[in-house]
PDB file with one MODEL, atoms N, CA, C and O in Angstrom:
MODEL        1
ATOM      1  N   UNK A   1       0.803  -1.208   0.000  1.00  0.00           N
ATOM      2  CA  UNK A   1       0.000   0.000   0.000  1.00  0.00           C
ATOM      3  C   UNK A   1       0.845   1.271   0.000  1.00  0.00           C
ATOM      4  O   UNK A   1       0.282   2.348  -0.194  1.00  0.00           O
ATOM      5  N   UNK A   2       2.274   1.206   0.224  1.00  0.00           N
ATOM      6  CA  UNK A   2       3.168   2.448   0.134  1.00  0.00           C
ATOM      7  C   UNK A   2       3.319   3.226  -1.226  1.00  0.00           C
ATOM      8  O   UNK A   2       3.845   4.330  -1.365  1.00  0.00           O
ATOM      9  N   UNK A   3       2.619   2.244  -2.441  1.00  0.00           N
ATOM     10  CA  UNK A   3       2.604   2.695  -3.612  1.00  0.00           C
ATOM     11  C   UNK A   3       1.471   3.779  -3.697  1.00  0.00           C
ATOM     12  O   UNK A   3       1.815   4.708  -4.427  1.00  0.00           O
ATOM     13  N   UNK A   4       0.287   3.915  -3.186  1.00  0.00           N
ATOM     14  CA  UNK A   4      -0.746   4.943  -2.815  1.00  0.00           C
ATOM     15  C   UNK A   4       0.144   6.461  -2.565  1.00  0.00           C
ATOM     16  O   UNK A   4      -0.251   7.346  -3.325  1.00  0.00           O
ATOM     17  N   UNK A   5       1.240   6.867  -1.646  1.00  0.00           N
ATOM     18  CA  UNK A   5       1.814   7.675  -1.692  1.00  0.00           C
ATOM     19  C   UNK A   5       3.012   8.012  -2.431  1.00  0.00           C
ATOM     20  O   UNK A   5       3.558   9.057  -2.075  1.00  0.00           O
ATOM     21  N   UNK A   6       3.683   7.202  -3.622  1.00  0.00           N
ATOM     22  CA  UNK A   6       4.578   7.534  -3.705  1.00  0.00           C
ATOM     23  C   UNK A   6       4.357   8.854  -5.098  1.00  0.00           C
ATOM     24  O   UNK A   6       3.324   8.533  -5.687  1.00  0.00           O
ATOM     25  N   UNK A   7       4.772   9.734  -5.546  1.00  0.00           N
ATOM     26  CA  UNK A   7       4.893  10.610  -6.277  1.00  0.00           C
ATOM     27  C   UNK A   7       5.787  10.406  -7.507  1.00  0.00           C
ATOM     28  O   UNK A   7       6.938  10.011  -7.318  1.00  0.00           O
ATOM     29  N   UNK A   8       5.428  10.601  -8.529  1.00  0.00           N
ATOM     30  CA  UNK A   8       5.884  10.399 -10.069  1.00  0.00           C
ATOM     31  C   UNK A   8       5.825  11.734 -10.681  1.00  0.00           C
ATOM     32  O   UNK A   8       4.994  12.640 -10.611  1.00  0.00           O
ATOM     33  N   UNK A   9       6.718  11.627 -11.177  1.00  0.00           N
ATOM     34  CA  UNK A   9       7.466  12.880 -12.058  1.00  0.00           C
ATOM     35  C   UNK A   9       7.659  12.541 -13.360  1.00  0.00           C
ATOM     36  O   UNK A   9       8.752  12.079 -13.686  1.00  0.00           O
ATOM     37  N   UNK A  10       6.553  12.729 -14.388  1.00  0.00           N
ATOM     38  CA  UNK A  10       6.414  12.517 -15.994  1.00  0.00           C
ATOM     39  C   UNK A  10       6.874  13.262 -16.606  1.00  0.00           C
ATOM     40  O   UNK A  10       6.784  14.412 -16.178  1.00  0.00           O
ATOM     41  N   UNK A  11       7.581  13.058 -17.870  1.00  0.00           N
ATOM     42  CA  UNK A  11       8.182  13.677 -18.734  1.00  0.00           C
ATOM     43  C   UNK A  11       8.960  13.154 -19.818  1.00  0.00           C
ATOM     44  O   UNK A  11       9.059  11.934 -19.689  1.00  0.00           O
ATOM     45  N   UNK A  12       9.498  13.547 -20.743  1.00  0.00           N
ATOM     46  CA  UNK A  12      10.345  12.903 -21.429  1.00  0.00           C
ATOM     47  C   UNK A  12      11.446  12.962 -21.564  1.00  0.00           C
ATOM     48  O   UNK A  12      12.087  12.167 -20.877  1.00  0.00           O
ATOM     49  N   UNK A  13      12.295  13.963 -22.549  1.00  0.00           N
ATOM     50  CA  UNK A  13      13.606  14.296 -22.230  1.00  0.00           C
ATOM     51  C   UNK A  13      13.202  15.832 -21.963  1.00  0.00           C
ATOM     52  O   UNK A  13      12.216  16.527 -22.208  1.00  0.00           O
ATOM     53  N   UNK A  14      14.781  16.069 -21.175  1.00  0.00           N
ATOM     54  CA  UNK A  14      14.622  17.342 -20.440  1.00  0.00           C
ATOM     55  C   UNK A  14      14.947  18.710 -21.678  1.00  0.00           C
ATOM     56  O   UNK A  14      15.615  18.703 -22.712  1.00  0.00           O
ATOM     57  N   UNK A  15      14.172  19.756 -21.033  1.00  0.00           N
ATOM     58  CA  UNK A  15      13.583  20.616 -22.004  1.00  0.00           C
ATOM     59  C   UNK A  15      13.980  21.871 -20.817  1.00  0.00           C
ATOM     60  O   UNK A  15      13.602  21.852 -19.645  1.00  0.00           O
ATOM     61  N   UNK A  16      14.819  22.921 -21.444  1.00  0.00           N
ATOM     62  CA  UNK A  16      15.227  24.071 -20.756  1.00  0.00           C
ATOM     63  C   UNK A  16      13.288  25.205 -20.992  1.00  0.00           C
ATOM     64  O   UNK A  16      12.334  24.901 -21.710  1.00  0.00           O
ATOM     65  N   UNK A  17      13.415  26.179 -20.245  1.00  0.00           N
ATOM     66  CA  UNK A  17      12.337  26.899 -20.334  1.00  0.00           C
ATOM     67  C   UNK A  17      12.516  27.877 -21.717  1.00  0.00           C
ATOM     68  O   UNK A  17      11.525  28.198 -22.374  1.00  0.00           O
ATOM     69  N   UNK A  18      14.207  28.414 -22.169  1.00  0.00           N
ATOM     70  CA  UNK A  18      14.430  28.957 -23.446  1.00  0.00           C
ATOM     71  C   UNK A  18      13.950  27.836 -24.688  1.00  0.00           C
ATOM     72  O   UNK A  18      13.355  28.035 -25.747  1.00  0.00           O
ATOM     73  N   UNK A  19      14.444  26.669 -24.110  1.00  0.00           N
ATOM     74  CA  UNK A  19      14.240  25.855 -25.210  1.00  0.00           C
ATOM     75  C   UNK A  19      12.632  25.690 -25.970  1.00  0.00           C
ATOM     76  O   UNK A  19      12.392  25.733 -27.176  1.00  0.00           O
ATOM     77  N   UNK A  20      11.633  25.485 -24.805  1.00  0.00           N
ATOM     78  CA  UNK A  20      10.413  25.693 -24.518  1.00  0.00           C
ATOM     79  C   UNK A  20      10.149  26.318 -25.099  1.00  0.00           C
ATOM     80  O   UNK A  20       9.644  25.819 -26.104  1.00  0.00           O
ATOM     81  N   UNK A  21      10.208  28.150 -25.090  1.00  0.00           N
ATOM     82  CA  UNK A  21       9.403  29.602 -25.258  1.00  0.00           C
ATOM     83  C   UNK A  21      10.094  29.158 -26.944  1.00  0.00           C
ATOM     84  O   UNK A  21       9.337  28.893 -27.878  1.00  0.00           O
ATOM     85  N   UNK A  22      11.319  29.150 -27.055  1.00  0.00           N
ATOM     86  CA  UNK A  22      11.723  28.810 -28.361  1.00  0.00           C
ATOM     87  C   UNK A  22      11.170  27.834 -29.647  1.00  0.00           C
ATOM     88  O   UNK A  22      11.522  27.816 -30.827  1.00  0.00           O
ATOM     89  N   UNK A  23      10.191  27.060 -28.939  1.00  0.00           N
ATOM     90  CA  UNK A  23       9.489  26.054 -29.343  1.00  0.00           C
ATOM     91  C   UNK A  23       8.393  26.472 -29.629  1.00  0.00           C
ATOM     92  O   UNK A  23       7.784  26.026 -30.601  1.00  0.00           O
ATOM     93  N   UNK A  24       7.978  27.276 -28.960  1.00  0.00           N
ATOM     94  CA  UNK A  24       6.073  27.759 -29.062  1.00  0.00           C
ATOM     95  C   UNK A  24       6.411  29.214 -30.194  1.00  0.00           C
ATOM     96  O   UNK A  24       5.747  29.662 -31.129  1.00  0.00           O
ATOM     97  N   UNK A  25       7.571  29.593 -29.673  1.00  0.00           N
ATOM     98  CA  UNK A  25       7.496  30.859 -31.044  1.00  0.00           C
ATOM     99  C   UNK A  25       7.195  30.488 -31.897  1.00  0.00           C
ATOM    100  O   UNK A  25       6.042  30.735 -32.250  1.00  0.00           O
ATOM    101  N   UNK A  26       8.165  29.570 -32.841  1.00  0.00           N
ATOM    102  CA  UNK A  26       8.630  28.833 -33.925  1.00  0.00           C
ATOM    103  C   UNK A  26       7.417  28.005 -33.988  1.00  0.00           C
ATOM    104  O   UNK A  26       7.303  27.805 -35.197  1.00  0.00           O
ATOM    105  N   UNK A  27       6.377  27.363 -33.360  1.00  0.00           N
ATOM    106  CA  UNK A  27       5.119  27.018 -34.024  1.00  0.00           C
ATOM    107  C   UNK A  27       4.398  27.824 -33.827  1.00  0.00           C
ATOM    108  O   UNK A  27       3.394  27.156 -34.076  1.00  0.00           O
ATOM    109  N   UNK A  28       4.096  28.576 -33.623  1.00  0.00           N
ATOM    110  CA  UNK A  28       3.288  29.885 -33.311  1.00  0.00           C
ATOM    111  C   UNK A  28       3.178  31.004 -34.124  1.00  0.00           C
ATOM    112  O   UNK A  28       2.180  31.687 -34.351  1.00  0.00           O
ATOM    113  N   UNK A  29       4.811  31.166 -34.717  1.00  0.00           N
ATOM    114  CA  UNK A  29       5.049  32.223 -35.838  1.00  0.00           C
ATOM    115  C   UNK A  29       5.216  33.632 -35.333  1.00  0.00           C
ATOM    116  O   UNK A  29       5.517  34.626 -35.994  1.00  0.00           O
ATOM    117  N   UNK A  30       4.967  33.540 -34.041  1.00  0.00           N
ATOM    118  CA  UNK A  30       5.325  35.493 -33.789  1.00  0.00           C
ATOM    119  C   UNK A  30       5.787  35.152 -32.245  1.00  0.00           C
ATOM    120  O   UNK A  30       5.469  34.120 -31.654  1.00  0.00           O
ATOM    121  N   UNK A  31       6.583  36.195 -31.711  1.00  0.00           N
ATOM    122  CA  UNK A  31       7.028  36.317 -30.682  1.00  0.00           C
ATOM    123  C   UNK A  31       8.147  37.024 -30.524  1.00  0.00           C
ATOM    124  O   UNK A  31       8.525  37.899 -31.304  1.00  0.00           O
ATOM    125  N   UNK A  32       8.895  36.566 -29.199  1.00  0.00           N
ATOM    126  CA  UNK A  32      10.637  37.419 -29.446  1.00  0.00           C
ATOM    127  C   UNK A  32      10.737  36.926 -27.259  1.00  0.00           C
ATOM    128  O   UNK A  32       9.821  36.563 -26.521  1.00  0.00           O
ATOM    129  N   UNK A  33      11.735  37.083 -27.046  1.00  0.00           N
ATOM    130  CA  UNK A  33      12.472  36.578 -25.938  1.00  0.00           C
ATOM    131  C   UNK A  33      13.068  38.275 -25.311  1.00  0.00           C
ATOM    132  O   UNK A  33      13.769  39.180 -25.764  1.00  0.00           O
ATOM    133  N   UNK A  34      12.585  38.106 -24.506  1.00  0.00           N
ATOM    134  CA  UNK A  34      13.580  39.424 -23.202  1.00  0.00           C
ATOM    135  C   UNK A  34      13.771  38.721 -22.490  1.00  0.00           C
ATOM    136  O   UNK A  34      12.935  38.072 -21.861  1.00  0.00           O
ATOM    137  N   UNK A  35      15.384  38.655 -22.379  1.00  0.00           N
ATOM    138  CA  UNK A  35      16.208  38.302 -20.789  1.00  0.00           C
ATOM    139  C   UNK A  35      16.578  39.456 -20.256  1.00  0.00           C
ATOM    140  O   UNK A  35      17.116  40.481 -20.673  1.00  0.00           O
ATOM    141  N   UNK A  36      15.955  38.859 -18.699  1.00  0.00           N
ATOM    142  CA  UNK A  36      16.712  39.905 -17.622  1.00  0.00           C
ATOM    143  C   UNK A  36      17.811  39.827 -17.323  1.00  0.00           C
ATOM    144  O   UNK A  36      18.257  38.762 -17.748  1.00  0.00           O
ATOM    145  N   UNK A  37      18.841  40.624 -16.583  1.00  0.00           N
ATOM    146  CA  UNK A  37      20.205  40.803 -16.167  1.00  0.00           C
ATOM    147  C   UNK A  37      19.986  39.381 -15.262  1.00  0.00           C
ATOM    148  O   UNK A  37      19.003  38.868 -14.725  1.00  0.00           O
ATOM    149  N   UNK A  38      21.774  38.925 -15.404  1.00  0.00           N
ATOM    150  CA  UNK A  38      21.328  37.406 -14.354  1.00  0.00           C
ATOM    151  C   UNK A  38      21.144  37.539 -13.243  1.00  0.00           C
ATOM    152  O   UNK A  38      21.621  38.496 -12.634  1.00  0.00           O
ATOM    153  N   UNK A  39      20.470  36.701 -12.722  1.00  0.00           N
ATOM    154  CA  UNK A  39      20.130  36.360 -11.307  1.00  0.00           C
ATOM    155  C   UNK A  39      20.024  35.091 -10.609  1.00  0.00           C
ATOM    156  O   UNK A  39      20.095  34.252 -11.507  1.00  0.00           O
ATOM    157  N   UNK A  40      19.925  34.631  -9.756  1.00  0.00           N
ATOM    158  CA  UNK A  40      20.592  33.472  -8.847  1.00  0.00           C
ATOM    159  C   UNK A  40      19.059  32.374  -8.852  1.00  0.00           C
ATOM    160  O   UNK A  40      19.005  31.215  -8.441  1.00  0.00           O
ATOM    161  N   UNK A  41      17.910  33.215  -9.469  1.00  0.00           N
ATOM    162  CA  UNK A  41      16.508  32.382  -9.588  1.00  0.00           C
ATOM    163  C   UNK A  41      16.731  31.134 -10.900  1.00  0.00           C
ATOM    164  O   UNK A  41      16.877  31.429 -12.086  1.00  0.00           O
ATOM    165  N   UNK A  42      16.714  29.825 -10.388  1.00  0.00           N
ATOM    166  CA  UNK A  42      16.305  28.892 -11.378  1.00  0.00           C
ATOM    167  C   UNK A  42      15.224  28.833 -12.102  1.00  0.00           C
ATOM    168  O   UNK A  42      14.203  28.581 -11.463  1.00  0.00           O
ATOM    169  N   UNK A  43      15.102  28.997 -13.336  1.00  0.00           N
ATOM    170  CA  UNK A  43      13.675  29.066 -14.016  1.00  0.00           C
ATOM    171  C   UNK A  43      13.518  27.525 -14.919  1.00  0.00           C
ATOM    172  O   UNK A  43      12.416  27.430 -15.460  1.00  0.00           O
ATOM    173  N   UNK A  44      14.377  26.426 -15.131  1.00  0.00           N
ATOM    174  CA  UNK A  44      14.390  25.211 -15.914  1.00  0.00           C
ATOM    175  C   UNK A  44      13.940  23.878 -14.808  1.00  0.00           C
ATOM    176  O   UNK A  44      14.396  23.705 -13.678  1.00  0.00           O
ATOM    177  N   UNK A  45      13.297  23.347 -15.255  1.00  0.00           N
ATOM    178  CA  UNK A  45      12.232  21.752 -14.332  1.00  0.00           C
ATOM    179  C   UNK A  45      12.597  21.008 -15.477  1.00  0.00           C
ATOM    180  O   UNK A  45      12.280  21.223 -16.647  1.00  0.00           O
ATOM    181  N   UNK A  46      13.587  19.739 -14.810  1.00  0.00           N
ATOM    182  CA  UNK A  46      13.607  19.022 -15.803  1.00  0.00           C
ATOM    183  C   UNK A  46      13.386  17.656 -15.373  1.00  0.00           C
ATOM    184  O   UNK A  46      14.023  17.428 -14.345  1.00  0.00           O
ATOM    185  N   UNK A  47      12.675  16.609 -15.810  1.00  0.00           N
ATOM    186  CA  UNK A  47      11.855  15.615 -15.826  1.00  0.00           C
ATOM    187  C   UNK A  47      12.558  14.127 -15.698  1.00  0.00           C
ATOM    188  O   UNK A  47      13.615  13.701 -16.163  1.00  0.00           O
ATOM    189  N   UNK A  48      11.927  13.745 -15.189  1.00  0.00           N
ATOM    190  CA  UNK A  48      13.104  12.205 -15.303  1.00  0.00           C
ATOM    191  C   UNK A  48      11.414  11.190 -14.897  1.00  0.00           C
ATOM    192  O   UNK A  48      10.655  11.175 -13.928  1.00  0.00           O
ATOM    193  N   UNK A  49      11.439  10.703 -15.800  1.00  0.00           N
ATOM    194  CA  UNK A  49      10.363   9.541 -15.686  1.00  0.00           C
ATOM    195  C   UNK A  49      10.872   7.963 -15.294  1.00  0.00           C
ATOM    196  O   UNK A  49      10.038   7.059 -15.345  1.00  0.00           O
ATOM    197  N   UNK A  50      12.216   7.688 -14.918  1.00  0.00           N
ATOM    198  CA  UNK A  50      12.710   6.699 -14.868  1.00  0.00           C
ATOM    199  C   UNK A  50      11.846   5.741 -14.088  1.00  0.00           C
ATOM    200  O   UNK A  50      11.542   4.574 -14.334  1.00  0.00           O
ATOM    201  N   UNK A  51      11.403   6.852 -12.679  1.00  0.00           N
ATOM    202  CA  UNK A  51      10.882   6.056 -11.137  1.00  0.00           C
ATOM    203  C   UNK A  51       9.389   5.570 -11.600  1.00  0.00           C
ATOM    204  O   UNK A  51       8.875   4.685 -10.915  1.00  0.00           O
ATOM    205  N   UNK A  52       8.570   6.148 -12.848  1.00  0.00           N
ATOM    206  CA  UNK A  52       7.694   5.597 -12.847  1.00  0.00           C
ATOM    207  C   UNK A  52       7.448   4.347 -14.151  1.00  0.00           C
ATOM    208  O   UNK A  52       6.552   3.557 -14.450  1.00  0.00           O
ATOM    209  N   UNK A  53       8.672   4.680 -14.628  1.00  0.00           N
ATOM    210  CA  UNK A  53       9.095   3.334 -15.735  1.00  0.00           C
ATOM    211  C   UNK A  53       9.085   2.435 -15.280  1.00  0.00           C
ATOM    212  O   UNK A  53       8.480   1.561 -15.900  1.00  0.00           O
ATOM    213  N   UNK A  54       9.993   1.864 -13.363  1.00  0.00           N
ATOM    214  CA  UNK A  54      10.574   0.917 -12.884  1.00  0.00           C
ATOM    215  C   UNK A  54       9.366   0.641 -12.189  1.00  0.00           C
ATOM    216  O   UNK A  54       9.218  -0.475 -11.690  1.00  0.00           O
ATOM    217  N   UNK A  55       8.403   1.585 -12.081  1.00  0.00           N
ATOM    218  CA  UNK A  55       7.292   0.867 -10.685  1.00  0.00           C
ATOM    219  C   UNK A  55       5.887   0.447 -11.509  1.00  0.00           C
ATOM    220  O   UNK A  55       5.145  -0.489 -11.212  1.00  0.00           O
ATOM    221  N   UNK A  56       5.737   1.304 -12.523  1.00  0.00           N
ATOM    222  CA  UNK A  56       4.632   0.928 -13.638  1.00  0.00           C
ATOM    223  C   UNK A  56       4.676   0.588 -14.714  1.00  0.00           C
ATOM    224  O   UNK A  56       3.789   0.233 -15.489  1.00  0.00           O
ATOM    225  N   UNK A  57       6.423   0.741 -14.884  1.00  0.00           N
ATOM    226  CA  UNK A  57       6.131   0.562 -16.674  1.00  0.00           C
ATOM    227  C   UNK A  57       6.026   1.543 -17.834  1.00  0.00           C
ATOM    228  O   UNK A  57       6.358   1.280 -18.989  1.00  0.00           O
ATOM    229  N   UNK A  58       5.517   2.731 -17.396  1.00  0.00           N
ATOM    230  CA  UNK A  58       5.128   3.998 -18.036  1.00  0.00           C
ATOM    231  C   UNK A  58       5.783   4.976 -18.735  1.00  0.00           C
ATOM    232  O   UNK A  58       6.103   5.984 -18.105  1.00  0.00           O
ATOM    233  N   UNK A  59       6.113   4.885 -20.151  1.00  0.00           N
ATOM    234  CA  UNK A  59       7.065   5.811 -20.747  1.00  0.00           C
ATOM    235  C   UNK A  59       6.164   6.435 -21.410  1.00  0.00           C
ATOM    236  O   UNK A  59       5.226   5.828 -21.927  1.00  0.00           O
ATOM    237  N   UNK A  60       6.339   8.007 -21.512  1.00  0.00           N
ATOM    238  CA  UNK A  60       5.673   8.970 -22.171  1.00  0.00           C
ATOM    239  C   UNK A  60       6.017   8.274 -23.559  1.00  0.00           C
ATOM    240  O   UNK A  60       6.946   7.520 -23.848  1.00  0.00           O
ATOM    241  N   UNK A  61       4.481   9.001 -24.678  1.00  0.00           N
ATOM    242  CA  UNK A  61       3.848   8.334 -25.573  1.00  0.00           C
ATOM    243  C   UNK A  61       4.603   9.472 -26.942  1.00  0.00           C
ATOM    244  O   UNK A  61       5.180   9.363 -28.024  1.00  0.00           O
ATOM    245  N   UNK A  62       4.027  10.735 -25.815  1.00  0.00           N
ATOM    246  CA  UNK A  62       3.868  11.792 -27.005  1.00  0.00           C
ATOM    247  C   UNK A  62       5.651  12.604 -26.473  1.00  0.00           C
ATOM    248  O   UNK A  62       6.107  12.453 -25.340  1.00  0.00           O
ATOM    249  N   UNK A  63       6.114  13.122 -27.188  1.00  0.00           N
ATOM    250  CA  UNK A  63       7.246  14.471 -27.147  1.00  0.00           C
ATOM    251  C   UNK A  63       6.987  15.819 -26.552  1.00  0.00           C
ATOM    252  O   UNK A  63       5.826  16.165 -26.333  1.00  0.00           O
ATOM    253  N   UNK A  64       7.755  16.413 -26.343  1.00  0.00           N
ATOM    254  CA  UNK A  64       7.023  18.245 -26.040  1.00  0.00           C
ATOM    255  C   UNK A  64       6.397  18.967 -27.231  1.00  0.00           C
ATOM    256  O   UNK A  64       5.365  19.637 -27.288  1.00  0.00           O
ATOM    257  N   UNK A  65       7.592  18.549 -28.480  1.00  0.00           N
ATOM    258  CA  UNK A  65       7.012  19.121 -29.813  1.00  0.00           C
ATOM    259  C   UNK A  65       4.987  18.648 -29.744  1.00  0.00           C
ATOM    260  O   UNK A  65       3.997  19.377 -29.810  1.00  0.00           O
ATOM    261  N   UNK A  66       5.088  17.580 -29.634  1.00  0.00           N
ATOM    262  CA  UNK A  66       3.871  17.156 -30.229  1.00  0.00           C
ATOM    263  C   UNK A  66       3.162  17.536 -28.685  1.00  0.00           C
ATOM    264  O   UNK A  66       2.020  17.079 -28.640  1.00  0.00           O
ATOM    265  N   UNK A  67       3.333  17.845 -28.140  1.00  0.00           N
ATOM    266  CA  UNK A  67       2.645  18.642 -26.776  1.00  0.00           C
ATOM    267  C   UNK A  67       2.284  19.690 -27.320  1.00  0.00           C
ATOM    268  O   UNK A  67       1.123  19.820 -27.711  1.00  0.00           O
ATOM    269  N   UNK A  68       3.261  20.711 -27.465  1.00  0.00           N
ATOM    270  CA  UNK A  68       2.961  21.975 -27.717  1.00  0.00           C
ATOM    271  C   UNK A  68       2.168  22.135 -29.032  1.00  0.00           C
ATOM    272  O   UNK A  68       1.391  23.079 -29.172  1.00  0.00           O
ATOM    273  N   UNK A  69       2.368  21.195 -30.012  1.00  0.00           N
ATOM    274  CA  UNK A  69       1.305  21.564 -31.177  1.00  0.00           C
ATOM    275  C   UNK A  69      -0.045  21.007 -30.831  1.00  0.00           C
ATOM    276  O   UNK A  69      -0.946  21.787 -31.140  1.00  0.00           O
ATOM    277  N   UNK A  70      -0.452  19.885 -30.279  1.00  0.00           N
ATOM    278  CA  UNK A  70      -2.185  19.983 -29.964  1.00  0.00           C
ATOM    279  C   UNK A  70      -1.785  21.021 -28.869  1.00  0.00           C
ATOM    280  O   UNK A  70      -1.429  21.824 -29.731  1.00  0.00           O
ATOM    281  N   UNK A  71      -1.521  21.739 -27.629  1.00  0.00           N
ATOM    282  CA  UNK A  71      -1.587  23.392 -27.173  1.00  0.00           C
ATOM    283  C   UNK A  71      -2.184  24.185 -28.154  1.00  0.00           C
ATOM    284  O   UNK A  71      -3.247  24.758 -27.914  1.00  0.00           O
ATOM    285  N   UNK A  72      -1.714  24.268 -29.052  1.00  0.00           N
ATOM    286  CA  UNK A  72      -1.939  25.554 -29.909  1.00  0.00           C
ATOM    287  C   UNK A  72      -2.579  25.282 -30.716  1.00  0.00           C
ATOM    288  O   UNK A  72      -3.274  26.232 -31.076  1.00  0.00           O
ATOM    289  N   UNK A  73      -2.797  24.051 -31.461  1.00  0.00           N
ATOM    290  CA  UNK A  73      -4.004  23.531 -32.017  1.00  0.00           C
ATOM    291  C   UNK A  73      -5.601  23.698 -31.140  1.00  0.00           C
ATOM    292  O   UNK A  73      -6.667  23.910 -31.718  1.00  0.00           O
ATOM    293  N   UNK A  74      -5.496  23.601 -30.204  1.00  0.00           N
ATOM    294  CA  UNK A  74      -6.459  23.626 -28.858  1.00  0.00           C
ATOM    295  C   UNK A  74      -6.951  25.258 -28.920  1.00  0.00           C
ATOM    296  O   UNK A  74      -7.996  25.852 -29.184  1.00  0.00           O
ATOM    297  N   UNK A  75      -5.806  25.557 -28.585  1.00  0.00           N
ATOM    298  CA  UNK A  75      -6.465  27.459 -28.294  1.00  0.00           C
ATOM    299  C   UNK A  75      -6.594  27.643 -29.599  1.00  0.00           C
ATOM    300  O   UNK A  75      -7.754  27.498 -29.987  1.00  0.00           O
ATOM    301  N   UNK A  76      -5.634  27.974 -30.607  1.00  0.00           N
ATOM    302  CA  UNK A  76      -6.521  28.511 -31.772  1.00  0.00           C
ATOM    303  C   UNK A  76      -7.974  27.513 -32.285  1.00  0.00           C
ATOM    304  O   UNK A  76      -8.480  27.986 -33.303  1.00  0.00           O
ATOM    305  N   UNK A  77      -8.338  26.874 -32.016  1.00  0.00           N
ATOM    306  CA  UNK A  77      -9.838  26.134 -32.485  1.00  0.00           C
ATOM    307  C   UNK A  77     -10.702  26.327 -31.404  1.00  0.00           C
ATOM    308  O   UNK A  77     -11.846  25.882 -31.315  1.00  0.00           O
ATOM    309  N   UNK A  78      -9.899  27.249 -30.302  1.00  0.00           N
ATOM    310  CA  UNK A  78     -11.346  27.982 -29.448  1.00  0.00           C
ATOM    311  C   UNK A  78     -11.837  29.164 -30.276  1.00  0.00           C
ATOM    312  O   UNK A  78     -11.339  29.553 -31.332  1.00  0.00           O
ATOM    313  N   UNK A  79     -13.138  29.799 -29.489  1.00  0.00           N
ATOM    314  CA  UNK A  79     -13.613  30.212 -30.530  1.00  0.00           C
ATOM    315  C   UNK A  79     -13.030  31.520 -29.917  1.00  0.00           C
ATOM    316  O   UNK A  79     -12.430  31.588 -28.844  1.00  0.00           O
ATOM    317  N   UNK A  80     -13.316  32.606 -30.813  1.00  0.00           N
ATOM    318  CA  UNK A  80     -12.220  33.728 -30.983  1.00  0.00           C
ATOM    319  C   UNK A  80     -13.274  35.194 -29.374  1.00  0.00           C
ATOM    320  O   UNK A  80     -14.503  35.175 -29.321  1.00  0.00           O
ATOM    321  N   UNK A  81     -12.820  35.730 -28.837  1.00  0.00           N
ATOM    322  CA  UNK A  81     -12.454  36.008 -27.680  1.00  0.00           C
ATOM    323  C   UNK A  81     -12.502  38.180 -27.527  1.00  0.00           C
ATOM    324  O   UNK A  81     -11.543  38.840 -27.128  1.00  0.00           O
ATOM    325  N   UNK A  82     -13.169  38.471 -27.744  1.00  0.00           N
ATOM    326  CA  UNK A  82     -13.291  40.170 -27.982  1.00  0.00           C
ATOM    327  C   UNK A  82     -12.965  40.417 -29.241  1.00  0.00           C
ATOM    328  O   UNK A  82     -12.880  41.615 -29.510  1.00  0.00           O
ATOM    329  N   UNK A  83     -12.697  39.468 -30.330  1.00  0.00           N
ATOM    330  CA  UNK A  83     -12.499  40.170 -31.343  1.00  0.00           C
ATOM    331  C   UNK A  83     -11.465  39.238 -31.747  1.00  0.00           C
ATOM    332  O   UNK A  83     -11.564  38.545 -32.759  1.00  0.00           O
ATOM    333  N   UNK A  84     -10.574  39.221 -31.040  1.00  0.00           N
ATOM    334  CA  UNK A  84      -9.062  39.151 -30.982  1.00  0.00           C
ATOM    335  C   UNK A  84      -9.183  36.905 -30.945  1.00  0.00           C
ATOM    336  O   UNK A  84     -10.090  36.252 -30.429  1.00  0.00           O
ATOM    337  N   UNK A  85      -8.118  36.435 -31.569  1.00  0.00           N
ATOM    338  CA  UNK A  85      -7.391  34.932 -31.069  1.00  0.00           C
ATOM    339  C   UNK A  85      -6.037  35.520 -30.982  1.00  0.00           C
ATOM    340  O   UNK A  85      -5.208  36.026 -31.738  1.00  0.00           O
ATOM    341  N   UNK A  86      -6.189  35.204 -29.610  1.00  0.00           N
ATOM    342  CA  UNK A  86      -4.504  35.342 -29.118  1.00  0.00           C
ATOM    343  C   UNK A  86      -3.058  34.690 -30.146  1.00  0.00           C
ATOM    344  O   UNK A  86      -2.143  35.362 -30.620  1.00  0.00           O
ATOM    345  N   UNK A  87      -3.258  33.287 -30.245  1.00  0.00           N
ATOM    346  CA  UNK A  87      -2.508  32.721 -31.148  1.00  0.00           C
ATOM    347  C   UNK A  87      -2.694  32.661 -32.485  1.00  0.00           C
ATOM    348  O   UNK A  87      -2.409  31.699 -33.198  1.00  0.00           O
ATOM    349  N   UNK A  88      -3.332  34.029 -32.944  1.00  0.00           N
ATOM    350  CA  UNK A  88      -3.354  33.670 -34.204  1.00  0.00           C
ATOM    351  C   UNK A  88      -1.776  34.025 -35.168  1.00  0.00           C
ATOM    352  O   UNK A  88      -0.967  34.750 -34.590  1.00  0.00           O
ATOM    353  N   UNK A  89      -1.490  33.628 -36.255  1.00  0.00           N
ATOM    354  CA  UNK A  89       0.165  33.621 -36.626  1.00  0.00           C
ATOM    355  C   UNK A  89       0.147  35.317 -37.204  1.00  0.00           C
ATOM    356  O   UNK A  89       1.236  35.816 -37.487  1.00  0.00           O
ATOM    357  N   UNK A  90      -0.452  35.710 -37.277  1.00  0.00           N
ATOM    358  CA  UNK A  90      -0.554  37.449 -37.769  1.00  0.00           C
ATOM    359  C   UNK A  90      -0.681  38.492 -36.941  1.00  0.00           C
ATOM    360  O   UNK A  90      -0.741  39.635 -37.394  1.00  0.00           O
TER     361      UNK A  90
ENDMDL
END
């Protein structure tokens, strides 16, 4: 019954947060990146699914790419919002 509490951490391979925003531009078609001066705050979570490979079996199916495109497939096929779709590529 210790399996009831134990906690799993899904993911696939590890993915920086530049790498990320860099990812949604580039399917998205518009954007741009501001970095702040450095600072000592970690902003990257990176994933290791190993612990729930060894206890269930469970390897992610889909990629981030193919994450982030049903994302944006999703919001742009909501319906459009004051006027405006946020993600639209124009």
């Amino acid at each position: 019954m210790e399996l009831l509490k134990t906690i799993f951490v899904l993911g696939s391979k590890p993915v920086s947060m530049r790498e990320l925003a860099e990812l949604v531009i580039r399917k998205v078609g518009k954007g741009h990146l501001n970095f702040s001066p450095a600072s000592n705050k970690v902003f990257d979570q990176f994933t290791d699914h190993s612990k729930v490979a060894s206890v269930l079996g469970w390897a992610p199916a889909v990629g981030i790419e193919e994450v982030v495109n049903r994302v944006i497939d999703d919001i742009r096929s909501t319906p459009v919002i004051d006027g405006k779709q946020s993600l639209s590529p124009n």
